[in-house]
C-alpha positions in Angstrom: 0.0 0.0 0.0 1.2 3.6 -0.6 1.0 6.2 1.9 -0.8 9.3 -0.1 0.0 12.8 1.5 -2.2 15.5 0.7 -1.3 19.1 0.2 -3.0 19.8 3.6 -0.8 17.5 5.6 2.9 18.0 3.8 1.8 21.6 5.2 1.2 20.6 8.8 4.6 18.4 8.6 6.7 21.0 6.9 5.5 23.8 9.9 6.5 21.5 12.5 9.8 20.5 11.3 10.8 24.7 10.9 9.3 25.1 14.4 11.0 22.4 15.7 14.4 23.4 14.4 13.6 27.0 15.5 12.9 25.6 18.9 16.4 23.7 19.7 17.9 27.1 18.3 16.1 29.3 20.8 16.7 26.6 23.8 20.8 26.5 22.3 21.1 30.2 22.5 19.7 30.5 26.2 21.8 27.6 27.5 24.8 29.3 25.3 23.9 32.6 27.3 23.7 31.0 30.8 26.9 29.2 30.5 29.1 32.2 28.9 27.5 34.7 31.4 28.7 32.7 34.6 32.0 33.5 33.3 31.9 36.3 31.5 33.0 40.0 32.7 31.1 41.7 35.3 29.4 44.7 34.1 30.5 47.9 36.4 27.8 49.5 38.0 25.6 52.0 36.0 25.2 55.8 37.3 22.5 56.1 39.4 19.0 57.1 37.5 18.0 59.7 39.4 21.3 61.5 39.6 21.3 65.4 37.5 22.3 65.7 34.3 25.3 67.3 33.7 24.7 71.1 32.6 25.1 72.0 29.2 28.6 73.3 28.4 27.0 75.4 24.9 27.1 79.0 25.3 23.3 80.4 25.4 22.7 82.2 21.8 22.1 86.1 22.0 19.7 88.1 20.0 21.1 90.4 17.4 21.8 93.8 18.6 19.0 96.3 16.5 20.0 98.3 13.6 18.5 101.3 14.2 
């Protein structure tokens, strides 16, 4: 007997093939990240967020003197 494969089904097969190979690529790259980032560099510690903004060191723009 020969096994007969509509269009419908070689569709469902073909989607769960890609998402399965998307899958193990997702779950490779998170286990990739854990592993390299319990040995990677520490990160030093960001400025605080609330701290002031450093004022602006651009000289303020006078109006043009009048021509009269």
């Amino acid at each position: 007997m020969i096994a007969y494969l509509d269009p419908g089904s070689g569709s469902l097969i073909a989607s769960a093939l890609v998402g399965g190979v998307a899958a193990v690529g997702v779950a490779a790259r998170q286990a990739r990240s854990r592993v390299t980032g319990a040995f990677g560099r520490k990160r030093r510690p960001e400025l605080e967020p609330d701290a002031p903004a450093a004022p602006d060191t651009e000289p303020a723009v006078e109006p043009p003197a009048d021509a009269s």
